[in-house]
N, C-alpha and C positions, 0 to 999 in steps of 0.2 A: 504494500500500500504506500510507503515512503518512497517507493524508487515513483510509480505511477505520478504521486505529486507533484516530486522533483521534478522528474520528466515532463511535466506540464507548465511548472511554472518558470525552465528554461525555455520552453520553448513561445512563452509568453512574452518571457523578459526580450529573446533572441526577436521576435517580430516587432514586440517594440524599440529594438533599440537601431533597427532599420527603414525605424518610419521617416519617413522625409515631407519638402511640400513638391508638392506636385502639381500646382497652378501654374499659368503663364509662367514661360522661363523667359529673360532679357537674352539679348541679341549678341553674339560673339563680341561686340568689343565693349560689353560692358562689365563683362568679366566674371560672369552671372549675380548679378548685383539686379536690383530689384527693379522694373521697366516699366512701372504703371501708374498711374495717377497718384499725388501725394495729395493728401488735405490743402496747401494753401499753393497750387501749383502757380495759377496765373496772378497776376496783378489784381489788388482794387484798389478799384478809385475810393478817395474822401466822401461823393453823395453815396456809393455801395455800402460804406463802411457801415456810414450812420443806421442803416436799414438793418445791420445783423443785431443777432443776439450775444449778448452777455459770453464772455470767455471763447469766442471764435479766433482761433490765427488765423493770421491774415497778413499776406506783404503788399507794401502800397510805397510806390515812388514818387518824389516829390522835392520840395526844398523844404528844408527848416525855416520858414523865416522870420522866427523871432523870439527871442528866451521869454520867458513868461515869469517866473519866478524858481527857484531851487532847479529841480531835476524835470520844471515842463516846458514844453517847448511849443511854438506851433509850425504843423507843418502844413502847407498848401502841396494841393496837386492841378490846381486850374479847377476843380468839379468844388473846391469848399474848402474849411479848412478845419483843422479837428486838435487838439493840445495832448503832445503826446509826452508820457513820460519817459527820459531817459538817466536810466543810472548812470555813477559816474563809472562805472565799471565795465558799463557795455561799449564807449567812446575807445577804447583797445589805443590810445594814442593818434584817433584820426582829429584832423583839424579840418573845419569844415565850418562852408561861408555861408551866408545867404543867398549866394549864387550857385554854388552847388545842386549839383541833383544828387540825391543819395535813396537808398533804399534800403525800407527797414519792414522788418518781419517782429509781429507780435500778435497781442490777444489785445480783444476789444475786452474794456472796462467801463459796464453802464450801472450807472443808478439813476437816482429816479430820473433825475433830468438832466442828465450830463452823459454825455458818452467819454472815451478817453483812449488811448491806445498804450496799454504798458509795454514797451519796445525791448525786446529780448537780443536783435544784433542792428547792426548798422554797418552802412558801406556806403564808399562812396563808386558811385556811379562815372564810370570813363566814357 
């Protein structure tokens, strides 16, 4: 009865330990690295922004153009403009103008009547 068990729960363990994914594979030169749509693939704009919910990422380019107080900023994109917060931690040593285009990736922050965008990276745009 011991071997019977054994024997079954090798043979459990051996199918699980060769399970794999087996969905869409990426394309040779991605070097089977994952090849399909990510949560915040394309751009939004500022009037898209205002319209989501609560804690959506989301990357949107734009200029910074103008400190607001501490860590917020506002940034336009031509569609509106929306006060986003950036830490000093996520600025990585970039210097960046008001003339600048940069693009930044983060989650929308709403309450009641404020929206806000907590900004998790920053780049600047070549």
């Amino acid at each position: 009865m011991k071997k019977l068990a054994f024997i079954t729960l090798m043979a459990a363990t051996l199918s699980l330990a060769s399970a794999q994914y087996t969905g869409p594979q990426g394309d040779a030169n991605t070097n089977g690295r994952y090849n399909g749509p990510t949560l915040s693939q394309s751009i939004t704009t500022v009037r898209e922004a205002k319209t989501l919910r609560d804690d959506v990422h989301i990357k949107m380019r734009g200029k910074i153009v103008k400190h607001s107080h501490k860590d917020k900023y506002i940034f336009s994109d031509g569609t509106g403009e929306v006060t986003v917060e950036i830490d000093r931690d996520e600025w990585n040593g970039l210097n960046i103008n008001a003339d600048d285009i940069v693009e930044i990736g983060g989650e929308i922050d709403k309450d009641w009547n404020t929206i806000e965008m907590d900004v998790d990276y920053i780049a600047k745009v070549q």
